[in-house]
N, C-alpha and C positions, 0 to 999 in steps of 0.2 A: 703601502698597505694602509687599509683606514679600521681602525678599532671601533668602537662604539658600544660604551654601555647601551641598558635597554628600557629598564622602569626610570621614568624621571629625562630618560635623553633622549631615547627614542621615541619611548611613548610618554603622552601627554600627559595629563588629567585626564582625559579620556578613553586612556587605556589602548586608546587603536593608533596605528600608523594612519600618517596623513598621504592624500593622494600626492603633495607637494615631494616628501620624502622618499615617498617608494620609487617614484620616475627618477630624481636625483640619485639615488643606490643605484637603480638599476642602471643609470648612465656611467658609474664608475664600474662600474661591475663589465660592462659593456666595453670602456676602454681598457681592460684588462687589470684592473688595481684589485685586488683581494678585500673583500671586506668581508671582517670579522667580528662578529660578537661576543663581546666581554661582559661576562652575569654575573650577578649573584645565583640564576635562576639554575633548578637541577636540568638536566637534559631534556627532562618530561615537558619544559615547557617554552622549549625551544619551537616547535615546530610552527607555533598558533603567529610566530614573527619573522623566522626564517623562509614561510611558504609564500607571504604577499612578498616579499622581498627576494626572490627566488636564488635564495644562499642555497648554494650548492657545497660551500667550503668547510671550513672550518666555524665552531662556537666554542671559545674558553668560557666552563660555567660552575659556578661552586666558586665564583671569587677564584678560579685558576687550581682548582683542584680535577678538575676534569675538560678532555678534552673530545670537542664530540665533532663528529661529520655528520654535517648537514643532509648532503645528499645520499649519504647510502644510511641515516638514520640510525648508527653505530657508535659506541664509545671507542675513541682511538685509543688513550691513554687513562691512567689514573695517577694522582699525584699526590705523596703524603696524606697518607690513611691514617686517621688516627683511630686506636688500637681499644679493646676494650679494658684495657688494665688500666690506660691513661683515661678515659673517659669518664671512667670511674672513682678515678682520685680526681678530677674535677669536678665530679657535680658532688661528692663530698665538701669539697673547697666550699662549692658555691651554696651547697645549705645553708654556710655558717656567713657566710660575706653578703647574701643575696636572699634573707627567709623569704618564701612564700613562693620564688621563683619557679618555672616550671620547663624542663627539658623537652626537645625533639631531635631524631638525628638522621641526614638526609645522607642514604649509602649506594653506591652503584652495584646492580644485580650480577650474576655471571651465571653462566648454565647450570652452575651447583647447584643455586639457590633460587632458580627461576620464579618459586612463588612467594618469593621473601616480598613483602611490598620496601618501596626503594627509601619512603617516609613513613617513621613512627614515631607519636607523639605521645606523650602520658598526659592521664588525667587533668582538664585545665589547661590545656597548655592553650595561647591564645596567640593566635597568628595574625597581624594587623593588614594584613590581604585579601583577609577572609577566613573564617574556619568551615572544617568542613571537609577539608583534606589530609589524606594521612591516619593507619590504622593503630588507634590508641592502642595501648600495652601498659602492662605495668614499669616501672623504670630499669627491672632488669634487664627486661627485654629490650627495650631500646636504647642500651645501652651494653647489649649483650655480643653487638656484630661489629667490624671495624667499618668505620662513617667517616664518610668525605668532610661534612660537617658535623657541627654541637652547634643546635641552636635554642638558645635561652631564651626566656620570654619572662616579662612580669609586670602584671596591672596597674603597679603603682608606681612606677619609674620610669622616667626616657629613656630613650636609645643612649645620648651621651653619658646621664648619669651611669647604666649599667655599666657601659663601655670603663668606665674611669674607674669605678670599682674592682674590674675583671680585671682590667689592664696591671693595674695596681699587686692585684693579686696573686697572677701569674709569670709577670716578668716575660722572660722568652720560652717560657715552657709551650704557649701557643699561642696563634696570633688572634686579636680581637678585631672584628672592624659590624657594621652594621649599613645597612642600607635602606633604611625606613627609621621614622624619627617615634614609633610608635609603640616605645617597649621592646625590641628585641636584641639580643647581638647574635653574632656568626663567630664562631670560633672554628679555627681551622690548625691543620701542623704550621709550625712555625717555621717562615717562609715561602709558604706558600700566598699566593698574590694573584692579583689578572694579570703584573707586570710580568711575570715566571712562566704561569699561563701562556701568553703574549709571545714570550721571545722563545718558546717550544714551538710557536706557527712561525714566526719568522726563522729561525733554521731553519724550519721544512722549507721554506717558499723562498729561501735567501734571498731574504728582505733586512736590512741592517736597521737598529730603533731609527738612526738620524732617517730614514726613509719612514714613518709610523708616524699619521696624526689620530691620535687618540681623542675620546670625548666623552665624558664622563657629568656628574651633578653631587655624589656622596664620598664618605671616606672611604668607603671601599675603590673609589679608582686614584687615590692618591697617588699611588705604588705606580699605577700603571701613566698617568699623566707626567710624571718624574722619570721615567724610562722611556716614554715616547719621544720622536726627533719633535715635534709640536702637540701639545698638548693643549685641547680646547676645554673650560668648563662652561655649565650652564650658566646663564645671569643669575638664576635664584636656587644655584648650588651652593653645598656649607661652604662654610668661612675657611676649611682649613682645604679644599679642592682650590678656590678662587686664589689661596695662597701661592700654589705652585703651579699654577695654570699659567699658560704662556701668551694665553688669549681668553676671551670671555665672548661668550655667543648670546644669542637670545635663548630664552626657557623654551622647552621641549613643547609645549603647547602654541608657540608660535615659529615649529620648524627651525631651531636653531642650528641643529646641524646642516640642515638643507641648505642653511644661508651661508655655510660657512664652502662645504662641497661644491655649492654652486660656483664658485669663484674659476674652477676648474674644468667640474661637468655640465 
């Protein structure tokens, strides 16, 4: 089975898949190997990558909080909801540890709630992808329903500095990780991962990890690079990916993965 983050591995600087990469997927794809997509991204934004690459399979997304099918365009599973009682003693937390911070919380619909939108952010919040997405509310409110994610944002801080502070703060009550170096973290239930994610697709597919090359570029695929049988990182992924990485590819702007699959397909 081949894993594969998506921003930073897949896609480049330029945001799109190369014609280099998609012919190589689809050559594994073609001799029968499963490839999977391991996100931070909600399901919403699976399709714009899973379609030129014609995934039919599975995508772990939400850092392994959710599991989605490709091809029939469905959530399989949900994983560690975090709850509005807890959500709410953390962004308390994070007033006092993190002034000026600003919450969002990215939740999976169900036919209950079919006009619930799936991202809501409060006032200010600033999303280093873009803003523009996601229907603001006051904090009660998006923090009123149980969210696959907590994600924090703030103008004046990195991604790591947050990350060390939350970290710090929280202990194992939840997990911290980030995937953009641009002010944000991801906080998700504690233990939940791509690697958990990951090995809920390999049961289905009995696939065992020593069978799994993963490939990732941030700390969100640590988890999953340490669990995979071979774990690839990007050349110009963090320092603490590069740590546990069993190999080093080129950066996502010059088809690293592609060069790594090629060897196979």
């Amino acid at each position: 089975m081949i894993a594969s983050d998506v921003d930073g591995t897949l896609l480049g600087p330029s945001e799109s898949l190369t014609g280099r990469t998609i012919a190589t997927v689809r050559r594994a794809i073609e001799a029968g190997v499963p490839f999977v997509l391991a996100t931070g991204r909600p399901p919403r934004w699976i399709a714009p990558v899973a379609g030129p690459l014609e995934l039919t399979g599975y995508a772990v997304c939400a850092n392994g909080a959710v599991l989605y099918d490709c091809g029939r365009e469905e959530v399989v599973a949900v994983h560690g909801l975090l709850r509005p009682e807890l959500l709410h003693d953390v962004a308390h937390a994070l007033d006092k540890a993190l002034p000026g911070c600003r919450l969002a919380t990215e939740r999976v619909g169900t036919d209950a709630d079919h006009d619930m939108r799936n991202f809501v952010i409060e006032p200010d919040y600033h999303n280093p992808w873009g803003d523009g997405e996601g229907r603001t509310a006051p904090r009660a409110e998006v923090l009123g329903h149980p969210a696959i994610k907590l994600l924090v944002s703030h103008r004046g801080m990195s991604s790591a500095e947050m990350a060390d502070a939350v970290t710090a703060l929280f202990g194992r009550e939840v997990d911290v990780t980030y995937s953009s170096s641009g002010g944000l973290v991801e906080l998700s239930a504690h233990g939940i991962t791509k690697a958990t994610g990951l090995a809920d697709v390999a049961e289905r597919l009995d696939v065992g990890p020593e069978r799994v090359i993963a490939f990732g570029d941030m700390p969100n695929d640590v988890e999953m690079l340490r669990w995979a049988g071979h774990g690839v990182a990007m050349e110009n992924g963090h320092p603490r990916l590069l740590a546990v990485a069993d190999e080093v590819t080129g950066p996502a702007g010059e088809d690293g993965v592609a060069q790594v699959l090629e060897r196979w397909f």
